[in-house]
C-alpha positions in Angstrom: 92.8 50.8 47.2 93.3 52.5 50.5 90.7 54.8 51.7 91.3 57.6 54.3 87.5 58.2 55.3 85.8 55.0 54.8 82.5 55.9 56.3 82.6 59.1 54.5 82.8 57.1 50.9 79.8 55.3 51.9 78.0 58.1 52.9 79.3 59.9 49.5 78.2 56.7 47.1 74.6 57.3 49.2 74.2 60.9 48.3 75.6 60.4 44.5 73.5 57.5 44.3 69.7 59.7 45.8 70.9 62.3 43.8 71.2 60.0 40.3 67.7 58.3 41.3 68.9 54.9 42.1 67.3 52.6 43.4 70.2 50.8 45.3 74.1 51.4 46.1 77.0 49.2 46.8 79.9 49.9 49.0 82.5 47.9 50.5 81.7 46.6 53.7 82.9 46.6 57.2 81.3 46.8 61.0 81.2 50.4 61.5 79.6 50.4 58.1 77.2 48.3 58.5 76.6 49.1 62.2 75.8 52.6 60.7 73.9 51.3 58.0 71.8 49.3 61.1 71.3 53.0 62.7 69.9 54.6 59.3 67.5 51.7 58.7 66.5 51.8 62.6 65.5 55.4 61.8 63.8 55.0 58.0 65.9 56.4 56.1 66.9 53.4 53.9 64.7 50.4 53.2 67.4 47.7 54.3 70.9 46.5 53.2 72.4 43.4 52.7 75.8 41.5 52.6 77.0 39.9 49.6 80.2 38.1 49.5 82.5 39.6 46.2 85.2 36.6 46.4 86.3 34.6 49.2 87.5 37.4 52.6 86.3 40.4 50.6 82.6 41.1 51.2 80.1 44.3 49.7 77.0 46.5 51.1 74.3 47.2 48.7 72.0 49.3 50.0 68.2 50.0 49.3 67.6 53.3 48.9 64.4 54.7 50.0 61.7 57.3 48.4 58.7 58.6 49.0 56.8 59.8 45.9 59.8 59.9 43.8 61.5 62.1 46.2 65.0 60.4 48.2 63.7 59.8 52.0 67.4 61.5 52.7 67.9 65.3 51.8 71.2 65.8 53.5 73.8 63.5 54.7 77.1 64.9 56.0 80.2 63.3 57.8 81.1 65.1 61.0 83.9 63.5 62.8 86.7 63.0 60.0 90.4 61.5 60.4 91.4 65.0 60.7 89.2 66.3 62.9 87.1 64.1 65.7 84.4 65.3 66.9 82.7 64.1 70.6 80.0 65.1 72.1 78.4 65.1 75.8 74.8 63.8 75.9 74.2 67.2 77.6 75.7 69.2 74.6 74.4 67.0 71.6 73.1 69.4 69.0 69.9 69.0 67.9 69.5 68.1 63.7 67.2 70.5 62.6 65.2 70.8 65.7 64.6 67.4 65.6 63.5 66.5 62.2 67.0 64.9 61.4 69.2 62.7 63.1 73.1 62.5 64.7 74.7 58.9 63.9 77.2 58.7 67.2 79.7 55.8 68.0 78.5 55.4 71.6 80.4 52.4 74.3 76.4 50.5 73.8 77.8 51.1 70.2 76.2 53.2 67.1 73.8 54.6 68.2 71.2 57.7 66.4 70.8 60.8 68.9 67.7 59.9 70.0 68.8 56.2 70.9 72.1 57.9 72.9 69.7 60.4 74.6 67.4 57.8 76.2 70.3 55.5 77.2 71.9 58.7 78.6 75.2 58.1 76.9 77.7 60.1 74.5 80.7 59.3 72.2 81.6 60.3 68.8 79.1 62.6 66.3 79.8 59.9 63.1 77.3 61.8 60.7 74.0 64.2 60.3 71.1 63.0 58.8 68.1 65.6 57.3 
């Protein structure tokens, strides 16, 4: 099955999966994935992730979901730069996520990065996803 939006399936099976009370997820896997997946973990929002190999060349993410007295860690999570539509952003023009409460996922050239991260290595690229 070919997906247009990759990241933005992930980022769907995470929301359907908070939303449902889950306590994990699964989603095919790749290096932007999982180098976004690296970012979210960096940050707290998910306990960890892991690789599991489905058959030989085809591999899967399942994701540990995180909560914090039964309530998901992550309230929002919304793609921002889609296929149709790429969005890039300036270090000196980076919105802020709810003045700093949430987070920007950006594909910087030091690679994914989370706003803050980009902001101290003074770098901009690519607004991936929000966070809250």
């Amino acid at each position: 099955m070919s997906l247009s939006d990759p990241l933005g399936d992930m980022l769907t099976r995470i929301r359907n999966a908070q939303r449902a009370r889950h306590a994990a997820c699964v989603a095919p896997a790749s290096k932007l994935r999982t180098n976004v997946l690296e970012a979210l973990k960096r940050e707290g929002y998910i306990r960890g992730f892991s690789t599991e190999e489905v058959r030989k060349g085809v591999s899967q993410l399942r994701i540990e979901l995180k909560y914090v007295e039964g309530q998901p860690v992550i309230k929002e999570i919304h793609r921002v730069s889609k296929p149709g539509r790429r969005v890039y952003s300036k270090i000196k023009e980076l919105p802020r996520v709810y003045a700093g409460l949430g987070v920007s996922i950006l594909s910087t050239p030091r690679g994914v990065l989370s706003d803050v991260e980009a902001r101290a290595a003074n770098v901009g690229g690519e607004v991936l996803c929000r966070v809250f």
